[in-house]
C-alpha positions in Angstrom: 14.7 4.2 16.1 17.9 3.1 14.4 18.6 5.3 11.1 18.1 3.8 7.7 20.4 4.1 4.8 20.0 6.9 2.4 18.0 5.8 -0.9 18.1 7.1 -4.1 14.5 6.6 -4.3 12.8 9.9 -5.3 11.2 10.8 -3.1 7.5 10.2 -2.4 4.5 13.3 -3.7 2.1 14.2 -1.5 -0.6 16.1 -3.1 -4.5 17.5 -1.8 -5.7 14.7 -4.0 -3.7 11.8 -1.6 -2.5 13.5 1.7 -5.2 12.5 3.8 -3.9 8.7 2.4 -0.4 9.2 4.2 -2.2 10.8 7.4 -3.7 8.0 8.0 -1.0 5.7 7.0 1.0 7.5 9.4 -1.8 6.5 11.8 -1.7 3.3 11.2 -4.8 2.9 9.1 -5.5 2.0 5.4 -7.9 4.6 3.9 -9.5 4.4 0.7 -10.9 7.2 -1.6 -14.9 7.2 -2.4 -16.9 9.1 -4.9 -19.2 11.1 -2.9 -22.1 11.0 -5.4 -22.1 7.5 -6.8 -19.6 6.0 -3.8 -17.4 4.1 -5.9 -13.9 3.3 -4.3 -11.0 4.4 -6.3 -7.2 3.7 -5.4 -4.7 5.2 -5.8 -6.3 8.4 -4.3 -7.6 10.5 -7.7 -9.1 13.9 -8.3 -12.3 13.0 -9.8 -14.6 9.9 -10.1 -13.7 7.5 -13.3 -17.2 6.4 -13.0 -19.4 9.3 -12.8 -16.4 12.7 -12.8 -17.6 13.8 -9.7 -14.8 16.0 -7.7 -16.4 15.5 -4.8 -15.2 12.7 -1.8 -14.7 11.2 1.2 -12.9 7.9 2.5 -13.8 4.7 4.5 -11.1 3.1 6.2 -10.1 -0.6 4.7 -10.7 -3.4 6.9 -7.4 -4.6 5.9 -7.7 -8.3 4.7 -6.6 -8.7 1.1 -6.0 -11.6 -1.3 -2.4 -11.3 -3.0 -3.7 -11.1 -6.8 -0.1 -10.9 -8.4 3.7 -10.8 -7.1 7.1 -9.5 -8.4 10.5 -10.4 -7.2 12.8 -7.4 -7.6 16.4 -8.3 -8.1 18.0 -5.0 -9.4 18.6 -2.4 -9.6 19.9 -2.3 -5.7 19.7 0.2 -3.4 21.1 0.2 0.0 17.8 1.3 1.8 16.0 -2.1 1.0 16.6 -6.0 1.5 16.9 -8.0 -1.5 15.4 -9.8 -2.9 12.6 -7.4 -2.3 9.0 -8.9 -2.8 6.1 -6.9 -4.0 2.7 -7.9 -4.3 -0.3 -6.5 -5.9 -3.2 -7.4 -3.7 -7.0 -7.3 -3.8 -8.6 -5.4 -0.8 -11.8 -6.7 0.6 -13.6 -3.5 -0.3 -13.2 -4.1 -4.6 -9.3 -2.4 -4.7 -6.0 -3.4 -5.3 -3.0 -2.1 -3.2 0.1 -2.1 -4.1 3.1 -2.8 -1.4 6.1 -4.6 -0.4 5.9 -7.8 0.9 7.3 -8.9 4.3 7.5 -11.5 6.8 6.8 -14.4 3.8 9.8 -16.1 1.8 9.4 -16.4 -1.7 8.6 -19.6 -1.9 5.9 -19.3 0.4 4.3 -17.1 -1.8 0.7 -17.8 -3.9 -2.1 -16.3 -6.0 -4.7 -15.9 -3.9 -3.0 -16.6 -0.3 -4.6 -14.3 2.1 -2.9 -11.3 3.3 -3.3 -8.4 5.8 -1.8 -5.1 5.7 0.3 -3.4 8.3 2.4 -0.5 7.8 6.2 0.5 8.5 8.6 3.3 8.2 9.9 3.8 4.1 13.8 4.9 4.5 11.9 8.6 3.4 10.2 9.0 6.4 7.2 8.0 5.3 4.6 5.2 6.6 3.7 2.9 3.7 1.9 0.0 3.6 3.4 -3.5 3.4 1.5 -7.0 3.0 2.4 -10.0 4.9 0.4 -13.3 6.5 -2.4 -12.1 9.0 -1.8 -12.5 12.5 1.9 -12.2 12.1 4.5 -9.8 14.2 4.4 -5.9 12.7 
């Protein structure tokens, strides 16, 4: 694995609330956070239920098809970790959520409300597996 720039990113918190969402990032798999008493989905990863303030859960794993609901193109400020213009999408998860991630694989002008999307996942220059969106069926 070739080494990617330094970034003056801070650095990404892992808490008990959202480490079991970066273990299975890591793995490869999109998890999502469920109220164990009225099984709503929440994401991002929380420590009680906005619906019913239960603090008890558990997870399903997201199938991974999404529709892109909203897109930004970041310009500035630069960092030497990332590729710019960098693409971020906000995109509706089959299972009712909305994930935020980069973008990759698609050029800008490729890009529309409501295209269909698939999450994979790649290395953030912290060492960290995130998420990204790009068009399903394409190369990780």
């Amino acid at each position: 694995m070739s080494e990617q720039p330094r970034t003056a990113v801070p650095r990404l918190v892992v808490t008990q609330d959202n480490e079991f969402w970066f273990i299975a990032a890591r793995q490869g798999r999109l998890e999502i956070q469920r109220c164990a008493d009225c099984h709503t989905l929440r994401h991002p990863p929380a420590p009680a239920c906005a619906s019913c303030r239960s603090l008890s859960w558990d997870s399903v794993q997201a199938s991974g098809k999404a529709t892109l609901h909203s897109f930004t193109v970041i310009h500035h400020p630069r960092d030497a970790a990332f590729g710019y213009p960098l693409l971020v999408g906000l995109a509706d998860l089959e299972e009712g959520t909305r994930l935020v991630a980069d973008i990759t694989g698609i050029d800008r002008d490729e890009l529309a409300i409501g295209m269909e999307l698939e999450v994979a996942f790649a290395e953030h220059p912290h060492g960290e597996t995130l998420p990204q969106l790009r068009k399903p069926g394409s190369a990780a």
